[in-house]
C-alpha positions in Angstrom: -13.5 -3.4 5.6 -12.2 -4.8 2.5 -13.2 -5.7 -0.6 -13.3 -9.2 -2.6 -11.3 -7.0 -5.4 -8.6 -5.9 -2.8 -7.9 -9.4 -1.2 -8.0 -10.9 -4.7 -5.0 -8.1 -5.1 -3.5 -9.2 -2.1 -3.4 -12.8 -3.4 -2.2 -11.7 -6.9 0.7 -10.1 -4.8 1.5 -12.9 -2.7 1.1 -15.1 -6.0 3.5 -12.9 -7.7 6.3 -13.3 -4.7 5.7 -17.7 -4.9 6.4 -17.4 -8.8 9.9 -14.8 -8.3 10.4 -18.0 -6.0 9.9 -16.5 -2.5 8.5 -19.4 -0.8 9.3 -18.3 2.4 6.4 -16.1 2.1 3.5 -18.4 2.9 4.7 -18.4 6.2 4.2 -14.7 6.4 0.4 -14.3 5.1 -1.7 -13.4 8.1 0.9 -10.9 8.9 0.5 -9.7 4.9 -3.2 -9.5 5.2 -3.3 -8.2 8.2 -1.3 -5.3 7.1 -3.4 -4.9 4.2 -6.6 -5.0 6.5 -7.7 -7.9 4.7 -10.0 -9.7 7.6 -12.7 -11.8 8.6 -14.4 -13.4 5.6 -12.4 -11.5 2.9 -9.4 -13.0 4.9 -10.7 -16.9 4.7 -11.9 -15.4 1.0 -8.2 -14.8 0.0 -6.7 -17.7 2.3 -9.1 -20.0 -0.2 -7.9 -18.6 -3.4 -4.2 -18.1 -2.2 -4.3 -22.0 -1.4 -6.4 -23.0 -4.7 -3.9 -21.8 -6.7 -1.0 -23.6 -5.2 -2.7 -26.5 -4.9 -4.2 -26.5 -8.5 -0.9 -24.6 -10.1 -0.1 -27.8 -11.9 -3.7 -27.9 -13.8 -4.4 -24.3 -13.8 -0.6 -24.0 -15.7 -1.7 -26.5 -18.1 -5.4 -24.7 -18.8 -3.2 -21.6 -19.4 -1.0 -23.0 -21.7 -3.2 -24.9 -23.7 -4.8 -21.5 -24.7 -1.7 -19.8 -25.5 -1.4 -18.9 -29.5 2.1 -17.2 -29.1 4.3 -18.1 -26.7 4.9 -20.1 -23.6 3.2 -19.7 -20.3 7.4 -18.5 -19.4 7.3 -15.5 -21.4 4.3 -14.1 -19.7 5.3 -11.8 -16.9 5.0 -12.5 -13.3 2.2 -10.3 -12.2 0.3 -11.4 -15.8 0.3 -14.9 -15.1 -0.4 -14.6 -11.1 -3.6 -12.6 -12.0 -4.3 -15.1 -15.1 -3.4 -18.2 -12.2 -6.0 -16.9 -9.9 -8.8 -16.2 -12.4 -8.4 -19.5 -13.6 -8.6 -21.3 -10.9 -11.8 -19.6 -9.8 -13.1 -20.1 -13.6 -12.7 -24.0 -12.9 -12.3 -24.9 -9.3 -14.4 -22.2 -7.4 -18.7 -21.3 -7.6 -18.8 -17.9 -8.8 -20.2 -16.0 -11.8 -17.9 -16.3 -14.7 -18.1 -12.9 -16.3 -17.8 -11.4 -12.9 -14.3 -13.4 -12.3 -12.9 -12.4 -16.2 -14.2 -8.6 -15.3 -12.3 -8.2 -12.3 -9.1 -10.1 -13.9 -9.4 -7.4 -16.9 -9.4 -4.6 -14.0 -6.6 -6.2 -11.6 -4.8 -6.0 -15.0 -5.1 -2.4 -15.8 -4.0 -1.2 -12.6 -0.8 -3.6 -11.7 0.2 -5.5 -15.5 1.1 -4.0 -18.3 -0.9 -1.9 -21.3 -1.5 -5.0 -23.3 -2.2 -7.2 -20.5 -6.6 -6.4 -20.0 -6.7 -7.4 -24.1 -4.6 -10.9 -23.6 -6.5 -11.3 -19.9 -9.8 -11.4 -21.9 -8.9 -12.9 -24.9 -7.5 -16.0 -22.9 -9.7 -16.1 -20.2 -12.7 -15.9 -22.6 -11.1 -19.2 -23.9 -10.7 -20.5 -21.1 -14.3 -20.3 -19.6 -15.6 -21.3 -23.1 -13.5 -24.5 -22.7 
């Protein structure tokens, strides 16, 4: 059975394929999770987030952004922002424990984002959830 941690990875891959502009994929994401053996509740779990983000990208964008000190939201890399995307949306828009989100964020980006991507995760995200 899976884990919230791997269909949150799941999402941040599917997340990752919308921003490199494959649309097309949404209509491939049972298939996806399926594959991935994400099922059952981890499966509605991930459908939730996967459509939270999409629906909120606009706002969740804009929360990013307006905690940026260097940069633009642009020049962060595709699997940064999709695993910043979905733990903001779930810091604003979703009922779960705040450190628990940023933790697994940090973690998500040690093992798919780059070596200076778990310092800017919590550095941003801390601002964000103090916001």
């Amino acid at each position: 059975m899976a884990t919230r941690t791997q269909a949150r990875e799941s999402v941040i891959g599917l997340l990752y394929a919308v921003d490199l502009g494959n649309d097309g994929i949404i209509k491939f994401i049972d298939e996806i999770l399926e594959d991935k053996k994400i099922r059952n509740k981890q499966k509605e779990f991930a459908l939730g987030l996967f459509n939270g983000v999409i629906e909120n990208l606009e706002a969740i964008d804009a929360e990013i952004t307006s905690h940026l000190t260097q940069g633009k939201l642009a020049d962060t890399g595709s699997v940064e922002k999709s695993i910043l995307r979905l733990a903001v949306y779930e810091i604003l828009f979703v009922k779960l424990d705040k450190p628990i989100v940023i933790n697994e964020a940090i973690e998500l980006s040690k093992k798919l984002a780059s070596d200076s991507a778990p310092k800017f995760m919590n550095g941003l995200l801390d601002k964000v959830n103090r916001a």
